[in-house]
C-alpha positions as CSV (number, residue, x, y, z in Angstrom):
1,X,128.6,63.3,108.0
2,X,130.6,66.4,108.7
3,X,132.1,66.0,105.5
4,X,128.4,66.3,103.9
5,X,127.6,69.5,105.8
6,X,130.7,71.5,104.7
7,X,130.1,70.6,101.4
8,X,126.2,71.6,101.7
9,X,128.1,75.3,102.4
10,X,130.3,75.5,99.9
11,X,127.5,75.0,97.4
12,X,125.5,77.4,99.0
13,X,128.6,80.1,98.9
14,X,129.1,79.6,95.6
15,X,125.3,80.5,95.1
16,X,125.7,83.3,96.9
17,X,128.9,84.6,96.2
18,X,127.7,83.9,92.2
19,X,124.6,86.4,92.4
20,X,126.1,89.5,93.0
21,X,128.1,89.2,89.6
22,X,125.3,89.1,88.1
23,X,123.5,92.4,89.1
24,X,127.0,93.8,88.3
25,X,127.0,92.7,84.6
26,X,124.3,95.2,83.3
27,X,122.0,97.9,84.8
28,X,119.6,95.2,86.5
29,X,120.4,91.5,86.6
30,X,118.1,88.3,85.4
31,X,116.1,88.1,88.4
32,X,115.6,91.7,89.1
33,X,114.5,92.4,85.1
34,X,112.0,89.4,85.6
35,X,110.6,90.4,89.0
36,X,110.1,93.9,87.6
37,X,107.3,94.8,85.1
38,X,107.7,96.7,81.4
39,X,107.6,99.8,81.3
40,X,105.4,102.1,79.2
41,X,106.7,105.3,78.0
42,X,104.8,108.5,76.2
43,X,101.4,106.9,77.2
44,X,97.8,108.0,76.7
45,X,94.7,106.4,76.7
46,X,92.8,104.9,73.9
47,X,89.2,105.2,73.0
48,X,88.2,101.7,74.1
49,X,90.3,102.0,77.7
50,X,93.3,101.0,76.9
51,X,97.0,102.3,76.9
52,X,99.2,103.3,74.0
53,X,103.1,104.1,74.1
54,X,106.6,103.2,74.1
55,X,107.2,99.8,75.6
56,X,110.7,98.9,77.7
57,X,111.4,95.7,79.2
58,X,108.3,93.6,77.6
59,X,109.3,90.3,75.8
60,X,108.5,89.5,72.3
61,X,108.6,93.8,72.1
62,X,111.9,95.7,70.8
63,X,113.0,98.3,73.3
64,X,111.0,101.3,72.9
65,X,108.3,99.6,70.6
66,X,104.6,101.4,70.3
67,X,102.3,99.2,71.5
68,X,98.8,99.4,72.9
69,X,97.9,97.2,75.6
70,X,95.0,95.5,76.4
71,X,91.8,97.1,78.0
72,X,93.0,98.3,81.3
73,X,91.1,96.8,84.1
74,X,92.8,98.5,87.2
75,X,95.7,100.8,87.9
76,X,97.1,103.3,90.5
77,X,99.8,102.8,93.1
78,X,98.5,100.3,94.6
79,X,96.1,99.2,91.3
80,X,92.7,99.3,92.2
81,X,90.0,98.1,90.0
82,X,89.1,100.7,87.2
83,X,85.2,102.5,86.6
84,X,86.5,105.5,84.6
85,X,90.0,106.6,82.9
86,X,91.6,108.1,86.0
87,X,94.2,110.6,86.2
88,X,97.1,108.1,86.1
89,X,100.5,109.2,87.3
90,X,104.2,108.5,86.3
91,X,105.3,105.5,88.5
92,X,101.6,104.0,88.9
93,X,101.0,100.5,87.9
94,X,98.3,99.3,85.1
95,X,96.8,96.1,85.1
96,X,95.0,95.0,82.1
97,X,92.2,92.7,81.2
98,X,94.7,89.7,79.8
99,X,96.3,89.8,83.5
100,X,99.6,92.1,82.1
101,X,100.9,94.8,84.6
102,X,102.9,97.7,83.0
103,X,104.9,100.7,85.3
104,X,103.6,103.7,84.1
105,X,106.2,106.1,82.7
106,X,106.3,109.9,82.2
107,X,102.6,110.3,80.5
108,X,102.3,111.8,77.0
109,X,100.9,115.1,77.3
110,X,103.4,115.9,79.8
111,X,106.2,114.6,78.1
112,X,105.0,116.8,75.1
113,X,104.4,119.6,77.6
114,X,107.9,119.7,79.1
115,X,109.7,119.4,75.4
116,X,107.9,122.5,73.4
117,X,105.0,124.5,74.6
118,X,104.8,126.0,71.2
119,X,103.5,123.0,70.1
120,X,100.8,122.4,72.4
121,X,97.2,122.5,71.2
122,X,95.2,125.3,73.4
123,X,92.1,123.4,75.4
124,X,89.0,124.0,73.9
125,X,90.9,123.3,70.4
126,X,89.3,119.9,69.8
């Protein structure tokens, strides 16, 4: 039986001694990128409540793909269930009605804002 046990740790140091190469072969490794939700770049709101932007890290997407999700149903940092459009803020989490969470990335108007303010509309304007 002692033969059984050391080769019950072998397998399990192979296991372990296996994972780290992975997180070392790209930026974040199969179970971190799976753990980890899209994220959603350039985003705004939509009319009916949902999002719109640039989409990272979402299957069945291209990298940087515009997209619009579903109606958003709650969101924040923690999400919390949504009766408005709230201010939403880079690094805040939103949950929409089909059950998808996205990580909120650096919102459109200030991306826009940061690049060229001599292209920004004055308030009022519309």
């Amino acid at each position: 039986s002692d033969s059984d046990d050391s080769a019950s740790d072998a397998e399990v140091i192979e296991l372990d001694t296996a994972a780290p190469s992975l997180l070392e072969d790209g930026a974040s490794g199969p179970a971190s990128a799976a753990a980890a939700p899209p994220l959603l770049q350039q985003w705004g709101w939509t009319r009916d409540g949902a999002l719109s932007g640039y989409v990272f890290g979402r299957e069945g997407f291209r990298q940087g793909e515009l997209m619009t999700t579903s109606t958003i149903v709650a969101a924040g940092d923690p999400p919390t269930p949504l009766h408005s459009h709230p201010a939403l803020c880079e690094g805040d989490a939103a949950v929409t009605k089909s059950g998808s969470t996205y990580l909120l990335g650096v919102p459109r108007h200030e991306l826009g804002a940061a690049s060229s303010a001599a292209e920004a509309v004055p308030d009022g304007g519309a």
